[in-house]
Phi, psi and omega in degrees: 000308184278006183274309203291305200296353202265339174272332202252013171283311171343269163318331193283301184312303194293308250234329188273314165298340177260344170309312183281340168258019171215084207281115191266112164261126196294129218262326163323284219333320191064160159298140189310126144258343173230209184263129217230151193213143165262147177263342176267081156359131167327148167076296206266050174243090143350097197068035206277155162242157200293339210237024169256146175297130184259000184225081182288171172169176207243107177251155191257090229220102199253117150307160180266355166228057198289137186264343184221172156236030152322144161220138176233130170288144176236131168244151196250163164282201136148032180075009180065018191239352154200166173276073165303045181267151193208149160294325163292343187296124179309315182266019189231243181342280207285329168278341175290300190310303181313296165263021142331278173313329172267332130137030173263121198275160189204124189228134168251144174251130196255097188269203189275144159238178317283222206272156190300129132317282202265007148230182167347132141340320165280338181327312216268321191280353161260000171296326186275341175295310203269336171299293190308297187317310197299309185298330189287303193288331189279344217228004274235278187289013182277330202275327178092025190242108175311111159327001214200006150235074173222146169236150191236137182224151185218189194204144161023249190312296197292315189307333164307314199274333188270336147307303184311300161342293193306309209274344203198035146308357174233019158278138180258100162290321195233147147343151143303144175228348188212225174261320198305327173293003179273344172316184168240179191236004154322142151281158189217015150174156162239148172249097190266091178284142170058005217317145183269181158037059154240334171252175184251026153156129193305353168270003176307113184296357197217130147326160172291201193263329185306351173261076181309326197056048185259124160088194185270106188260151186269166187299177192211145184239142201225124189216123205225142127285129184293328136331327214283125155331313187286029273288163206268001165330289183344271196318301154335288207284324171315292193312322166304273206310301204281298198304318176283006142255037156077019202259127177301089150267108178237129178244127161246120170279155196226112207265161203062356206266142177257167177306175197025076189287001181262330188282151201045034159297153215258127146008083178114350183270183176250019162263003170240029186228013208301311186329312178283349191275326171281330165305324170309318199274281163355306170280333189296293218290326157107026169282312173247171181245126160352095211211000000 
């Protein structure tokens, strides 16, 4: 018995050493611009499967005039089957830039794709999620950051993930692996644009079960096109549920607007105005200061 368990330790070690010596990298991630932290210890990712990119991270974006001591992670969307973040991306690159200028630190989180198999589908991009806040808060005063100011904003897929984040903070996806997992992974606001996979069908009456309403959920910012495929029910149905447990919600739905409801917007609208719509709801909440 104990020859068969000393073999079959073995094997897990080689097979956890070569994991770790052939590392699969998402050809998105691009080169670091900022200060760039894998969240997983070699060998140590969790639930990993053979056909996901294995080096998900957290890169570190320090305004040079920084106004708060807020930080926001930002995540893309992209079907959990890929991270669509580009330096041009209106909700990505160019929004990370954007709220630069305003004097707001900012960690992009690049997690795993594509989708988990032998669980949930979403499993892996919320391991990486709840991994990440915990690096953003342990890393939090090295940064000039508050522990007790982060916030998380998605698009589609990450609007999904970034909800989970809110409403279902004390489900524990994964083992602890180090000290940093004794942080806890609250969040302290989310900005969900358009969000995907929240109802099993637009007439469902509830988010799905993977949304819990668990623990102290933070204020929430929800922004939907009434066109959107995704149907803007999610967003409706999120907001009912939060406004009868009292949790500070503003939702705008925005009309004729389609998924990703910012590209080719018109001047002067109000989908070619999302940004500012969140910093306000940002300075209302009193996360950020006004500039």
């Amino acid at each position: 018995m104990n020859r068969v368990m000393m073999v079959l330790g073995a094997c897990v070690l080689s097979a956890t050493t070569v994991a770790a010596e052939a590392p699969k990298v998402d050809p998105r991630a691009g080169e670091p611009v900022g200060e760039r932290i894998y969240l997983w210890p070699k060998g140590k990712v969790p639930d990993m499967e053979e056909h996901q990119y294995n080096e998900p991270f957290i890169e570190w974006f320090i305004p040079s005039n920084k106004t708060t001591d807020a930080v926001m992670i930002l995540s893309c969307g992209g079907g959990y089957n890929r991270c669509a973040w580009t330096p041009e991306g209106n909700g990505s690159g160019l929004f990370k830039d954007w709220l630069l200028e305003k004097g707001l630190t900012v960690v992009r989180l690049h997690y795993r794709t594509g989708r988990s198999k032998k669980k949930a589908y979403f499993t892996a991009a919320w391991q990486d999620a709840q991994r990440a806040v915990r690096l953003v808060r342990g890393g939090a005063a090295k940064h000039g950051v508050s522990p007790d100011k982060i916030g998380f904003y998605g698009f589609s897929a990450a609007a999904h993930q970034a909800l989970l984040m809110a409403v279902s903070s004390e489900t524990k996806k994964y083992e602890g692996i180090d000290e940093i997992d004794n942080l806890p992974c609250n969040i302290n606001w989310v900005v969900a644009c358009f969000p995907a996979y929240v109802l099993r069908n637009p007439k469902y009456p509830k988010p799905n079960d993977e949304f819990k309403f668990e623990g102290t959920i933070p204020p929430v910012f929800l922004m939907h096109g009434d066109a959107d495929h995704h149907t803007p029910m999610a967003s409706i149905r999120m907001y009912e549920k939060l406004h009868a447990m009292k949790v500070p919600v503003e939702m705008h739905i925005l009309a004729t607007r389609g998924h990703d409801l910012w590209s080719k917007a018109e001047p002067g609208t109000p989908a070619a105005e999302w940004k500012e719509m969140i910093w306000r709801w940002l300075v209302q909440m009193k996360f950020c200061t006004a500039k």
